[in-house]
C-alpha positions in Angstrom: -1.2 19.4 -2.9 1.1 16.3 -1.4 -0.5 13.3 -0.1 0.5 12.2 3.3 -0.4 8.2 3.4 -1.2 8.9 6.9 -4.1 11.1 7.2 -6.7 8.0 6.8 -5.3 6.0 9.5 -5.2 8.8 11.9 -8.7 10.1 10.6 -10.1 6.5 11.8 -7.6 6.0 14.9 -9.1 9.8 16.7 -12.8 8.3 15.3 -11.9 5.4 17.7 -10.8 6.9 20.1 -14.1 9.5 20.8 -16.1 6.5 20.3 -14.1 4.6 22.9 -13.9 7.7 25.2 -18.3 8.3 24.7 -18.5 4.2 25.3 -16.3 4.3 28.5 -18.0 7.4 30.3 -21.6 5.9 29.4 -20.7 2.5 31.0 -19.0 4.5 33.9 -22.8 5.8 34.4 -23.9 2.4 34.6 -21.7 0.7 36.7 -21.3 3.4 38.5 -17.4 4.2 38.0 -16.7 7.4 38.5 -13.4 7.4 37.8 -14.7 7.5 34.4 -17.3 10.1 34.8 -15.0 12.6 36.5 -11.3 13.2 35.8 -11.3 14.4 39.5 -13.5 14.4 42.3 -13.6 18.3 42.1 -14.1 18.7 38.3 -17.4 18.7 36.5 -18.2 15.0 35.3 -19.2 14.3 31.3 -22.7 14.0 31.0 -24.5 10.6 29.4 -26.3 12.2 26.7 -22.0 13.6 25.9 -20.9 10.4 26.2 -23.8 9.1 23.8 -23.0 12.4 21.5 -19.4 11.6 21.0 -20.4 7.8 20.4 -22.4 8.9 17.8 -19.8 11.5 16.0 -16.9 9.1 15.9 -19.1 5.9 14.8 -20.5 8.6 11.9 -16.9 9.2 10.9 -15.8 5.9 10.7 -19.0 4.5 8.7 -18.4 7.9 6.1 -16.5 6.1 3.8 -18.8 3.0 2.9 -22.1 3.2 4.8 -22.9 7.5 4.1 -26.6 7.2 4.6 -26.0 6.0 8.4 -23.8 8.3 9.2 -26.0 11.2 7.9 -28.3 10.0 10.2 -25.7 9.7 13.0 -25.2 13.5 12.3 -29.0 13.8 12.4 -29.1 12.5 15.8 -25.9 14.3 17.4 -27.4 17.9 15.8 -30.6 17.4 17.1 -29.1 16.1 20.6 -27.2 19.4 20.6 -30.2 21.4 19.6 -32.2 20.5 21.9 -30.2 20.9 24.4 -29.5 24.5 23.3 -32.9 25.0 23.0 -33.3 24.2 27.0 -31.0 26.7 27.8 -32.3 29.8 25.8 -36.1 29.3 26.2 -36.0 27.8 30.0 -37.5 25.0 29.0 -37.1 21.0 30.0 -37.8 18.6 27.4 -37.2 15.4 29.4 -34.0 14.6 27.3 -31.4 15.3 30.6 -32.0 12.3 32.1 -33.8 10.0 29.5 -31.1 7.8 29.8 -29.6 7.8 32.6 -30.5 9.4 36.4 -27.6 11.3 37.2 -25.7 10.7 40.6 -23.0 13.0 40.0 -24.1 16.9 40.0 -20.5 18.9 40.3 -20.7 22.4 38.7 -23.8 20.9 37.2 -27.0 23.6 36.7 -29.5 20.5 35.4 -28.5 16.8 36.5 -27.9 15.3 33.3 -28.0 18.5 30.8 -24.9 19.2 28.6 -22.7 22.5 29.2 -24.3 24.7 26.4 -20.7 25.0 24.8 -20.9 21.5 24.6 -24.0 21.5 22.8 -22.6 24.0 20.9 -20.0 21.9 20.0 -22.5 19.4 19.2 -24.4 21.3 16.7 -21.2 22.6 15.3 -20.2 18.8 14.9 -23.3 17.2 13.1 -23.4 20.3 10.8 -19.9 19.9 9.8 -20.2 16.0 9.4 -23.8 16.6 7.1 -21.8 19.3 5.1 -18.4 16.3 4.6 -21.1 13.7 3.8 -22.1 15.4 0.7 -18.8 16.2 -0.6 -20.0 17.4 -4.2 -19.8 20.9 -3.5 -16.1 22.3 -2.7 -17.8 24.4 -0.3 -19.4 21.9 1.4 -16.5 20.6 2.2 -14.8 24.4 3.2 -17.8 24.5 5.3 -17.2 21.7 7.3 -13.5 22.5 7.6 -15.1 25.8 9.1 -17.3 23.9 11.4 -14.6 21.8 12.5 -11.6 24.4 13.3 -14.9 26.0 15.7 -15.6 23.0 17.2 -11.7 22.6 18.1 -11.6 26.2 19.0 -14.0 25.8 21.7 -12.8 22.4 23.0 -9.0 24.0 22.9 -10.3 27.1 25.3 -12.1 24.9 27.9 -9.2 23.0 28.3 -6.9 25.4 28.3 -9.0 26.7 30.9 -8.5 24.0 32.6 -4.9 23.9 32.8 -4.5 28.1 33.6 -7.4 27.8 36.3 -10.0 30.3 34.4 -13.1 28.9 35.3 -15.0 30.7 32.6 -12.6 29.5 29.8 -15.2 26.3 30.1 -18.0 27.6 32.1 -20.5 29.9 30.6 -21.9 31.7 34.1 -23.4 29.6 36.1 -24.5 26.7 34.0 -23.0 23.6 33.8 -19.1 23.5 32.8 -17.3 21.7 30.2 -15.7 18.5 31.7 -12.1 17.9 30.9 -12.1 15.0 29.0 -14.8 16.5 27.0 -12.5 19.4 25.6 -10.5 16.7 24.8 -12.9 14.6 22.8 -13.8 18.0 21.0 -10.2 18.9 20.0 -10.4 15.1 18.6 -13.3 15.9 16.9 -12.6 19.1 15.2 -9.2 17.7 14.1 -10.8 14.9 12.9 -13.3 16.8 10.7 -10.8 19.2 9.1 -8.4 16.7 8.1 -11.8 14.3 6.5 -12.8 17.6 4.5 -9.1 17.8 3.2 -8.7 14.3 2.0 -12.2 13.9 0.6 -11.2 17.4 -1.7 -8.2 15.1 -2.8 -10.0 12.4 -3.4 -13.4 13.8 -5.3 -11.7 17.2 -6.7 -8.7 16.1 -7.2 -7.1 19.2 -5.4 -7.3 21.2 -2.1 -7.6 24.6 -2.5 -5.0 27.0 -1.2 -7.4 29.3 0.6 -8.5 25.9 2.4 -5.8 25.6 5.4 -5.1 29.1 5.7 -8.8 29.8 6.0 -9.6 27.0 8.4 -6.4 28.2 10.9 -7.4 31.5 10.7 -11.0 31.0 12.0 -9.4 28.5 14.5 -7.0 31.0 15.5 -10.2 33.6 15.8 -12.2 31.1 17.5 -9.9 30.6 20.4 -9.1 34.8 20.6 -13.1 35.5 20.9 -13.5 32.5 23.3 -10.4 33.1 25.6 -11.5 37.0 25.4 -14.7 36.0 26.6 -13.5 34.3 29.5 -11.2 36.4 30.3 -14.0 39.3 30.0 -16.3 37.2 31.8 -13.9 36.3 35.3 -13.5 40.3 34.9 -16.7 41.0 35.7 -17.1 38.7 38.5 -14.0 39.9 40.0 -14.3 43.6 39.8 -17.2 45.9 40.2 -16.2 48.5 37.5 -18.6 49.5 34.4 -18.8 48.0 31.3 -16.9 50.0 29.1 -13.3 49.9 31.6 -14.4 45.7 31.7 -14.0 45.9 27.9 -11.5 48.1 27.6 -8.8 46.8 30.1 -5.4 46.1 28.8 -6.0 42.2 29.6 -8.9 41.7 27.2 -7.8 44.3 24.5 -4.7 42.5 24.4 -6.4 39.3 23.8 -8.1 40.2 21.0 -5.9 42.7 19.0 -2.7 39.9 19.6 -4.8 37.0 19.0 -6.9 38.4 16.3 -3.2 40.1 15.0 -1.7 36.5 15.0 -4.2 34.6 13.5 -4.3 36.8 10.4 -0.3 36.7 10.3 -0.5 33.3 10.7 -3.0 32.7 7.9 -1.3 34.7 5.3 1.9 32.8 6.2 0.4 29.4 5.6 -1.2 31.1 2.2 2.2 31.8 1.4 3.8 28.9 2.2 1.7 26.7 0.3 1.1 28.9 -2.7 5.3 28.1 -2.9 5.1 24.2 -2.2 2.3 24.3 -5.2 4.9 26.4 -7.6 7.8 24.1 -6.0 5.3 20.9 -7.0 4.1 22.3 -10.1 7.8 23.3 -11.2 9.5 19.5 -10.3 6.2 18.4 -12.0 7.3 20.3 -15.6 10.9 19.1 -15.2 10.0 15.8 -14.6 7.9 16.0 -18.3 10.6 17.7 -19.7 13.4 15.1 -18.8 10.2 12.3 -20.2 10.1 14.2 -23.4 13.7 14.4 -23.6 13.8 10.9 -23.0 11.1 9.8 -25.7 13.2 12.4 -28.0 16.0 10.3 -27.4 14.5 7.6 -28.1 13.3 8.7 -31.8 16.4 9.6 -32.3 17.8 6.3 -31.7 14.9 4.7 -34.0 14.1 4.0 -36.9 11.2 5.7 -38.3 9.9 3.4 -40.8 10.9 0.2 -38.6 10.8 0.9 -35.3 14.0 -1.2 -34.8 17.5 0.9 -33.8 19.0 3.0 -36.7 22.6 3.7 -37.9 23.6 5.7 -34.9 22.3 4.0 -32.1 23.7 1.2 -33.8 27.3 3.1 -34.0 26.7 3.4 -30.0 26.1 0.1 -28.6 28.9 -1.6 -31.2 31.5 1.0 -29.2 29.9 -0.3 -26.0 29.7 -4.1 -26.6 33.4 -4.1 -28.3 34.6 -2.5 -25.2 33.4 -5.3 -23.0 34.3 -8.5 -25.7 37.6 -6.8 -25.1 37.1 -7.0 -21.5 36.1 -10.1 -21.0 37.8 -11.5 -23.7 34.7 -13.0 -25.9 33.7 -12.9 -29.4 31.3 -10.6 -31.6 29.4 -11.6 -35.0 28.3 -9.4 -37.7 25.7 -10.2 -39.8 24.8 -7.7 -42.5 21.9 -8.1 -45.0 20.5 -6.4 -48.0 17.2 -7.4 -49.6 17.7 -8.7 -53.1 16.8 -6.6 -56.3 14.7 -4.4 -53.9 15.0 -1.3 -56.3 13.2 -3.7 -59.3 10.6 -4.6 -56.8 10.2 -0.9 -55.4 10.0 0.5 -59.2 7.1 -2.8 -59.9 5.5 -1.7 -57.1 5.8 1.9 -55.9 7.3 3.2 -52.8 4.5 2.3 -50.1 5.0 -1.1 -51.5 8.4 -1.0 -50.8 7.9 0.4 -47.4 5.6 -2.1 -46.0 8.3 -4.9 -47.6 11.1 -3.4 -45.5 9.0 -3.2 -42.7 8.4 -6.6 -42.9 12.3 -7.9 -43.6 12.9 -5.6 -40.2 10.3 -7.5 -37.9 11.7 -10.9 -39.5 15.2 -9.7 -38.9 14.3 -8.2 -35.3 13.5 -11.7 -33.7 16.8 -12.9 -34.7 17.8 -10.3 -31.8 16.7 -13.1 -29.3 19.3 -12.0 -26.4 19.2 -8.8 -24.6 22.6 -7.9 -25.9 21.7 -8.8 -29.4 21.0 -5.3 -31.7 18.8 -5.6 -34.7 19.6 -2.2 -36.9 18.7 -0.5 -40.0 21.9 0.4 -41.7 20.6 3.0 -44.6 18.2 1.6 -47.3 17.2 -1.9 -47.9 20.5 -3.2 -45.6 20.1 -4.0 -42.0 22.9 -5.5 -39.4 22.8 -7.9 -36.5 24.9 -7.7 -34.2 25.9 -10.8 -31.7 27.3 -11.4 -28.5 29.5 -14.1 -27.3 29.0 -16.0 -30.2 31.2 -18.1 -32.5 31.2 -18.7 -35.8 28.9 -21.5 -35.8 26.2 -19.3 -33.7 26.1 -17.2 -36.1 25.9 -19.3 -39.3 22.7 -20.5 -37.4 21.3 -17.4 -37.2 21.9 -16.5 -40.7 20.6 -19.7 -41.9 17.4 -18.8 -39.3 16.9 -15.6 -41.1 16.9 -16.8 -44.4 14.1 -19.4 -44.3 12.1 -16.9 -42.0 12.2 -14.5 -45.2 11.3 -17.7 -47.4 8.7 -18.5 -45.3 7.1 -14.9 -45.3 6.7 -15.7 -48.8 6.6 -11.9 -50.2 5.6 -12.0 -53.6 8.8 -10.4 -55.8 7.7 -10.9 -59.4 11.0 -9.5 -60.5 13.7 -11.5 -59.2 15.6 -13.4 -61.0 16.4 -16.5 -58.6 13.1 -16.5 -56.9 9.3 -15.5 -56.9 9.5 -14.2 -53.4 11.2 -11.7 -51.5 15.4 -13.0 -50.6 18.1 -11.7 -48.8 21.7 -11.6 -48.9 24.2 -12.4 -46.0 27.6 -11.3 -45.0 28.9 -12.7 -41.6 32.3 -11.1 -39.9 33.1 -13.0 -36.9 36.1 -11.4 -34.4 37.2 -11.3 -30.9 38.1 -7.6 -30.1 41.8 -7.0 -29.1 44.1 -4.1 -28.4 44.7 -3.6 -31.9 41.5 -4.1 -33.4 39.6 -1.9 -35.4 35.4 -1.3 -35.5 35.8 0.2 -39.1 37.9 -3.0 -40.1 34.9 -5.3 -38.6 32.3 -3.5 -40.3 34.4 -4.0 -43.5 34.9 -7.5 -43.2 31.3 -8.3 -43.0 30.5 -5.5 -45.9 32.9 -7.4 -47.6 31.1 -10.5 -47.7 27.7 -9.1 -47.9 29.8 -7.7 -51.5 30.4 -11.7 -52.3 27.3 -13.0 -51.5 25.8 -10.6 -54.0 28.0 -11.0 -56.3 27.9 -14.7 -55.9 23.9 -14.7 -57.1 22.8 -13.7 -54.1 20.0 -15.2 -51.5 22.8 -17.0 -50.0 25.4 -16.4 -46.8 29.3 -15.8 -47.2 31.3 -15.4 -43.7 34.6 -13.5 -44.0 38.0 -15.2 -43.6 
């Protein structure tokens, strides 16, 4: 599932902003601002405990990262502010929480001064569920559940204001209690979206994956949240407008259509985003395997290029970047070295001491001869056997007599014990040098020769000692 680096930010920017919207109505209460209250002088205002309600859900959110024990008691809190408040409403009762607060001067569309619309308790209890369920993220369905909460909550807060803006009073009105204010479908959508998209980055972040049933299920029960809800209302200003029975209420082409199209829609809807992230998880999971394929290749290039019982370059990658770095000497008009080098009676020492022996010894001349590759374009190589190459940049003759000379007393100084030599009880080597600046006639074999060549005097000379060609 792809990351998108700005879910947090907008997770804590909406938990803001219903915290800011709860703290401004509450101190519109206080000082007496109704322009805070009440979106318009005609429109139901948002009650205190609401405003306390939404301060509550977005502090919760915003403390869910490091300080979870408040917030589930923030959820606490809001649940049981919503509960109560539904309770009120289906048992007829008055629990003193209305105004316990706050005495309420404002009483448009209001059936208690003070008391929540019951969709907003709803809302409420829909809210803290959904935010206890995120705060213990353990459980994949926890977090499904909460997703569920959340597309309800924004459902319901969606309707009433849609309500708002088509005129249908019972879009955010349940009969004649109090109404859903404005702004408080707004803080609700906040609030839904809010949850969904903190249940979606907490799978990422604890399960390491979202689920593909986890969008398309969440939409869909949005999608049938708002059909039931609108079909309600529209059922609902039905049977205050007309005196017809039940059955031609339910049955008229207005509310039928509502809930076959948006109960039809939804579904569609849902399988398409099931669809549509089923392929961005094959599309994902297919760049992913190419991506490991073109690294393997890579590494398998790599061997290739190397020298198994070294690790320095072998012959051919060796054959590659002399093709490369003759082509730019010739360029830039500059000189290349060749230094070849062949351990001394290695086969005497290798029969003495056996093949693992004379495995860890070559290993050993390679690492020595590997740090006389100082500069990046400097190539330390295993030619076939107990020989190795250098190969040298921009260097003159001179350079590269240094280096030789370098080489050979960092091989006398790793003092490898080689009982049968003849000109020394330690491990020596023996050094040709080739020194040329590439030109239109020149000839790779013919520079490989050259410093063969005098690897061939040096050996025959007595070896441990360096000849340079012409």
């Amino acid at each position: 599932m792809k990351i998108f680096p700005f879910i947090p930010p907008l997770i804590y920017l909406c938990a803001i902003l219903v915290s800011t919207l709860g703290l401004s109505v509450m101190l519109g209460w206080y000082w007496r601002l109704p322009s805070l209250i009440q979106l318009h002088p005609t429109f139901v205002p948002m009650q205190f405990n609401t405003a306390l309600g939404f301060v509550l859900l977005g502090t919760g959110l915003l403390l869910l990262s490091w300080q979870k024990k408040v917030a589930i008691a923030l959820a606490i809190c809001v649940l049981i502010l919503g509960g109560v408040t539904l309770m009120e409403y289906a048992f007829g009762l008055n629990l003193f929480l209305d105004e316990l607060f706050m005495r309420h001067y404002i009483v448009v569309a209001t059936s208690h001064p003070g008391r929540m619309a019951p969709n907003t308790a709803l809302c409420f209890v829909l809210s803290g569920l959904a935010l206890l369920l995120i705060a213990n993220p353990g459980y994949r369905h926890n977090l499904l559940g909460g997703s569920f909460f959340g597309a309800w909550v924004m459902g319901l807060g969606t309707v009433a204001g849609l309500g708002y803006v088509s005129n249908i009073e019972t879009a955010y009105g349940w009969g004649k209690l109090t109404q859903m204010a404005l702004h408080t479908s707004g803080g609700f959508m906040l609030v839904g979206l809010m949850l969904i998209l903190q249940a979606r980055e907490l799978s990422l972040k604890i399960h390491q994956k979202v689920s593909d049933f986890f969008f398309p299920l969440t939409l869909l029960w949005l999608g049938l949240t708002l059909t039931v809800v609108l079909w309600q209302a529209f059922f609902s200003k039905k049977l205050m407008l007309f005196e017809t029975s039940q059955w031609e209420r339910l049955a008229h082409p207005l509310t039928l259509g509502v809930l076959i199209l948006g109960g039809s829609l939804s579904i569609v809807l849902a399988i398409a985003v099931w669809f549509a992230i089923r392929l961005q998880t094959q599309v994902e999971a297919l760049k992913k395997a190419q991506k490991k394929i073109l690294r393997l290749n890579q590494q398998l290039e790599e061997l290739s290029y190397q020298d198994g019982l070294t690790n320095i370059a072998n012959r051919r990658f060796f054959d590659i970047i002399l093709t490369k770095e003759w082509q730019r000497a010739f360029r830039y008009h500059y000189p290349l070295a060749l230094i070849m080098i062949d351990i001394d009676f290695f086969k005497a020492y290798n029969d003495y001491y056996g093949h693992q022996k004379g495995d860890e010894c070559i290993q050993k001349v390679a690492a020595i001869i590997n740090s006389m590759a100082r500069r990046t374009t400097d190539l330390a190589a295993r030619y076939g056997g107990e020989e190795f190459i250098l190969l040298l940049t921009n260097i003159d003759r001179a350079g590269a007599e240094t280096v030789a000379q370098d080489l050979t007393q960092a091989v006398a100084q790793a003092e490898i014990p080689h009982p049968k030599s003849t000109i020394s009880n330690y491990v020596t080597v023996s050094i040709g040098i080739h020194v040329t600046q590439p030109n239109f006639q020149g000839d790779m074999g013919h520079f490989i020769f050259q410093a063969d060549q005098a690897l061939y005097q040096a050996k025959r000379a007595g070896r441990n000692r360096t000849i340079v060609a012409g």
